[in-house]
C-alpha positions as CSV (number, residue, x, y, z in Angstrom):
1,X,124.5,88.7,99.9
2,X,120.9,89.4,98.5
3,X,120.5,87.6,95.3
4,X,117.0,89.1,93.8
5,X,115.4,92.2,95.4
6,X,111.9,93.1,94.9
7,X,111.4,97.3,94.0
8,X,107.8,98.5,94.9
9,X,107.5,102.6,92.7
10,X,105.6,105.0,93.8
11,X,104.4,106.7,90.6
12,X,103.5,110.0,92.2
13,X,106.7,110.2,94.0
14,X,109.0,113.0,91.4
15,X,112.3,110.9,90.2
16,X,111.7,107.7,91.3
17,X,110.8,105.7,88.5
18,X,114.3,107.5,87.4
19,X,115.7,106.3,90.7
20,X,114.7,102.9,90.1
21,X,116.3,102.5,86.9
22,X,119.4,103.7,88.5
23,X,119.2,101.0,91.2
24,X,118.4,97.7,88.9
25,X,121.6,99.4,86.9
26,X,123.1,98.1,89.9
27,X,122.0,94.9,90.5
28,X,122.3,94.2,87.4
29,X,126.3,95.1,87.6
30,X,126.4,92.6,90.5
31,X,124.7,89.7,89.7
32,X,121.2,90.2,91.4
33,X,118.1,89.6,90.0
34,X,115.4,92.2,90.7
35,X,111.3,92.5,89.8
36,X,109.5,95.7,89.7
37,X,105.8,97.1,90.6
38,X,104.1,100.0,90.5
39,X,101.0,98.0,92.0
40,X,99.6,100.0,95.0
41,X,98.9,97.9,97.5
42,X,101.4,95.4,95.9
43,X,99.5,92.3,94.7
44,X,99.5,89.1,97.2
45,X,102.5,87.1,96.7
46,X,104.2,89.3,95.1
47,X,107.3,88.9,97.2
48,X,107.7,85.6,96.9
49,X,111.3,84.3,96.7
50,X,112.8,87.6,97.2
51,X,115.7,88.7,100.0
52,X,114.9,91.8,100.3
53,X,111.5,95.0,98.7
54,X,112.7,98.3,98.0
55,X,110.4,100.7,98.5
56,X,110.5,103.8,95.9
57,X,108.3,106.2,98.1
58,X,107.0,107.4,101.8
59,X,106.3,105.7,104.7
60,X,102.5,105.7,103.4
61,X,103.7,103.3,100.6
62,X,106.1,101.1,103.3
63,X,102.9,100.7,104.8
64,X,100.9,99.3,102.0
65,X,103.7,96.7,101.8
66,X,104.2,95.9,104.8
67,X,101.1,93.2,105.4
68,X,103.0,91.7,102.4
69,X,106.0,91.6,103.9
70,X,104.6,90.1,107.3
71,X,103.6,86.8,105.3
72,X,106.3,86.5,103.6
73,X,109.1,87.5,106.0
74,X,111.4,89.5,103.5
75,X,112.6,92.6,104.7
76,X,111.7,95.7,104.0
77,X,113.3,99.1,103.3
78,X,112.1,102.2,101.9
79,X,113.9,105.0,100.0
80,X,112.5,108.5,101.2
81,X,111.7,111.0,98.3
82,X,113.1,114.3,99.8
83,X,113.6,114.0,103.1
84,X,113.6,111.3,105.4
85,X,110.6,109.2,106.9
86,X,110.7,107.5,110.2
87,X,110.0,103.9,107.9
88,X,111.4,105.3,104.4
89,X,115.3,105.4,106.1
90,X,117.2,106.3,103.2
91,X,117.5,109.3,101.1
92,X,117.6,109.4,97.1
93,X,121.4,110.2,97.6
94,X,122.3,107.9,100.3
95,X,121.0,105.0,98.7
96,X,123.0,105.6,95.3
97,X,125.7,105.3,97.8
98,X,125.2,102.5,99.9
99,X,123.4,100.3,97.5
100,X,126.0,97.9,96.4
101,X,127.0,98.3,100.1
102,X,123.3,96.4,100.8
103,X,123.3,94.1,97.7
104,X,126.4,92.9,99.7
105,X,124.5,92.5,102.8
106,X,125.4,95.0,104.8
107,X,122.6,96.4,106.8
108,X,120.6,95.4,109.8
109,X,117.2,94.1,110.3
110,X,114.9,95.1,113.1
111,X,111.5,93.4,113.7
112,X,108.6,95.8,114.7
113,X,105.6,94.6,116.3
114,X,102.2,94.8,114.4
115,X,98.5,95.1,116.1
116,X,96.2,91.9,114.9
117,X,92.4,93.7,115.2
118,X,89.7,90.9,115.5
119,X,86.0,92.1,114.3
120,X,82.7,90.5,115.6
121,X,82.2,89.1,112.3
122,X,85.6,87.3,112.5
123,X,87.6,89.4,110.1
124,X,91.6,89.5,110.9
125,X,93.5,92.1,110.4
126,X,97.3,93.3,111.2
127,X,98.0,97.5,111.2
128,X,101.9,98.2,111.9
129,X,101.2,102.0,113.0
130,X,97.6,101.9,114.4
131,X,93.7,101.2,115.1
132,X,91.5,104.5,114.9
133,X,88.2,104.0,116.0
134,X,85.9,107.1,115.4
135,X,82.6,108.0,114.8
136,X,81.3,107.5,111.5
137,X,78.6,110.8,111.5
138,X,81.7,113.3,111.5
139,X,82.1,115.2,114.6
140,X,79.8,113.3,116.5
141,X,80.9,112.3,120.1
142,X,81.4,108.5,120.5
143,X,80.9,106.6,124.0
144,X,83.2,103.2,123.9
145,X,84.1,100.7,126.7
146,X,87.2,99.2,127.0
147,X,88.8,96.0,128.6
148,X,91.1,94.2,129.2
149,X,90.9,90.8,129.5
150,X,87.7,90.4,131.3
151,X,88.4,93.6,133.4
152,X,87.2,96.3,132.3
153,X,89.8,99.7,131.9
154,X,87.2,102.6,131.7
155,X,84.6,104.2,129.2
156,X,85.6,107.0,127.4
157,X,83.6,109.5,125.8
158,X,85.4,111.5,123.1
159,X,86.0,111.7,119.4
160,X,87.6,108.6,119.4
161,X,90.5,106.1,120.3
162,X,93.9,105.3,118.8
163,X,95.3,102.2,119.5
164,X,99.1,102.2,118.2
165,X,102.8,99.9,118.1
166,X,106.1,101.7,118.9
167,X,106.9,102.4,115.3
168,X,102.9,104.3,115.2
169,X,103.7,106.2,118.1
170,X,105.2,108.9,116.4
171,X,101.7,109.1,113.9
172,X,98.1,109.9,114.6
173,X,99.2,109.2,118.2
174,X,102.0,112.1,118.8
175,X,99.4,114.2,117.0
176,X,96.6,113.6,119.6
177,X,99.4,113.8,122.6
178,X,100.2,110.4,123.6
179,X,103.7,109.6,123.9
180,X,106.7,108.6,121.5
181,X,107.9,104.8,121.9
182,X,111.2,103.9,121.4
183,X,110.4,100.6,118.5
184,X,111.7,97.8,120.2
185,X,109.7,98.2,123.2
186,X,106.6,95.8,123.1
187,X,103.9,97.7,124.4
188,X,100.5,98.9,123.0
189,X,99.1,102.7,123.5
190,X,95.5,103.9,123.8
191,X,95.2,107.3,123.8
192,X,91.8,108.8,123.4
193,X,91.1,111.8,120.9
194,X,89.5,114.9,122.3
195,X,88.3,112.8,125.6
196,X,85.5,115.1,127.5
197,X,87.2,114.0,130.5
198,X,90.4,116.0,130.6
199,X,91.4,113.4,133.1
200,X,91.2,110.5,130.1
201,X,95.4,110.2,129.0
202,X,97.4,107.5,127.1
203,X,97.7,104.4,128.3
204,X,100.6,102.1,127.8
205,X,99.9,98.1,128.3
206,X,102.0,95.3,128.2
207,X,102.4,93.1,124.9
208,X,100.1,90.2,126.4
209,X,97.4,92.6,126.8
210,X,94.1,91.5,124.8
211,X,92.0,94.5,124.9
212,X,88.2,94.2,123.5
213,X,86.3,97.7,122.7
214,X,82.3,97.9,122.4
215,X,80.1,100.8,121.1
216,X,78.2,101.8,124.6
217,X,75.3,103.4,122.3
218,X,73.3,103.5,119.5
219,X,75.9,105.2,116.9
220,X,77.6,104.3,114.2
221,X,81.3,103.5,115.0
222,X,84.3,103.5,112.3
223,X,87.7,101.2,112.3
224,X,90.3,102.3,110.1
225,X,93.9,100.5,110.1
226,X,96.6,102.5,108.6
227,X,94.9,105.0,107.3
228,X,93.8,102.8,104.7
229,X,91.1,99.7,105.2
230,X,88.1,100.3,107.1
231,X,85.5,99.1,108.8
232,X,82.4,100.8,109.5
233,X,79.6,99.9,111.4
234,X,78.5,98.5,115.0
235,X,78.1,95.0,113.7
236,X,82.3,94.9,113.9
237,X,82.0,95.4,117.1
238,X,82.9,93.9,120.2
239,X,86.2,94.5,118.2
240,X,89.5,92.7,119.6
241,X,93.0,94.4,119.4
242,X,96.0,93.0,120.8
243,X,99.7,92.5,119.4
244,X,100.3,90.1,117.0
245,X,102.9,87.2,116.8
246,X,103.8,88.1,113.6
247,X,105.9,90.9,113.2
248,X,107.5,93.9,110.5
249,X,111.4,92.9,109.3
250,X,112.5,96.3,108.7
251,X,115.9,96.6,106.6
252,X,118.0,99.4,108.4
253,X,121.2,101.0,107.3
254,X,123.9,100.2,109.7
255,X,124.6,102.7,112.0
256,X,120.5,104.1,112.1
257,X,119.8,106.2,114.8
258,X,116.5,106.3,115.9
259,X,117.1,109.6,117.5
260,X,118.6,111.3,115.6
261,X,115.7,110.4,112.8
262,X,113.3,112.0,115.7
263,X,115.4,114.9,115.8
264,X,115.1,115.5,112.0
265,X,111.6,114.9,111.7
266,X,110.6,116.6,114.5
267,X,113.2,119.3,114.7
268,X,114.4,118.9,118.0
269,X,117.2,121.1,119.0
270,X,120.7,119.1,118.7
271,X,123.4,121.0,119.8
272,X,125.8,119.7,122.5
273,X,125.0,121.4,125.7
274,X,128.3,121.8,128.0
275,X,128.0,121.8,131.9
276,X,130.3,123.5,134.0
């Protein structure tokens, strides 16, 4: 049984500071102690000494609290305004249902494995959907090397490279062609953007893989994790990216179908197909 939650509002989001209310209603009816934010990203520590963060929002917010998360280990769930997101699981509606059902600790946690990007300059980070490394001068076209380990993989030419987890295959990564990832497989994806070789495609590597990317010419290169923090600059640069040891608890209603979410999201046709 969760004993103090932690809610993280969206303020943008339509209803959910309404929602919100409706959900520390009940925690308040069963014992719980909960602690709210509209902070955005949430404020370091934050989570401290909770069971469980409640995420009022989209995946984008998920993702703000996820680095959070990762230090402190408490699991995260996210509450979908309107539709479902492939992080944001529930629905306004479902949750009103199934909330006591949670408080009581029924639900599932799944662990998702984060990228840990290492700059030249010694800067850490963690990124639970990806690494994009473009150029910085718009459309300009980049030339990058690529290894792993000491062995080098190839050089690409191209608009840039995505470097993505299971749970960011489905992002930027679907969108420039590389392939969906079921989340518990441990693997990292490359897949270059608009390569001018059309023989450039994805690249799936193992979880020990330590891959190292340098700028192969005078231009000025750009590292953005999440969609959010950046780096820009060749003086990042021979930039490290390999999967972390720390990883995403991600609370899950029991019963989540990951394929069924893909079918939603990405209408897929599901109707039973019979076979004489």
């Amino acid at each position: 049984m969760l004993k103090r939650i932690a809610f993280i509002i969206n303020g943008e989001k339509p209803l959910a500071g309404e929602l919100a209310d409706f959900l520390e209603g009940v925690c308040r009816e069963h014992g719980v102690e909960s602690v709210r934010s509209s902070d955005y990203p949430i404020s370091e520590g934050y989570l401290e000494g909770a069971d469980a963060c409640c995420v009022l929002g989209g995946d984008g917010t998920i993702l703000s609290a996820a680095p959070e998360s990762m230090r402190s280990g408490v699991p995260v769930f996210g509450v979908n305004q309107g539709k479902l997101g492939f992080l944001a699981t529930y629905s306004p509606a479902t949750i009103r249902e199934q909330f006591a059902a949670v408080l009581a600790g029924k639900f599932d946690i799944e662990k998702r494995s984060v990228l840990h990007c290492v700059t030249a300059d010694g800067q850490h980070s963690l990124a639970l959907n990806d690494a994009v490394i473009k150029s910085a001068e718009g459309s300009r076209l980049l030339g990058l090397q690529v290894f792993c380990g000491d062995t080098l993989v190839t050089e690409y030419y191209s608009d840039g490279l995505i470097f993505s987890t299971p749970t960011g295959s489905t992002a930027y990564n679907l969108s420039a062609g590389g392939p969906i990832i079921m989340p518990g497989a441990e693997v990292l994806v490359m897949t270059p953007i608009c390569p001018h070789s059309l023989s450039n495609r994805s690249l799936v590597l193992t979880r020990d893989s330590e891959l190292r990317v340098c700028v192969m010419e005078a231009a000025q290169a750009q590292v953005t994790l999440d969609g959010a923090q950046r780096f820009d600059g060749d003086e990042y640069f021979p930039l490290k990216i390999y999967i972390s040891r720390r990883e995403l608890p991600l609370l899950l209603p029991i019963g989540y179908s990951y394929f069924s979410i893909l079918r939603q999201k990405l209408r897929w046709g599901g109707d039973m197909v019979e076979h004489a």
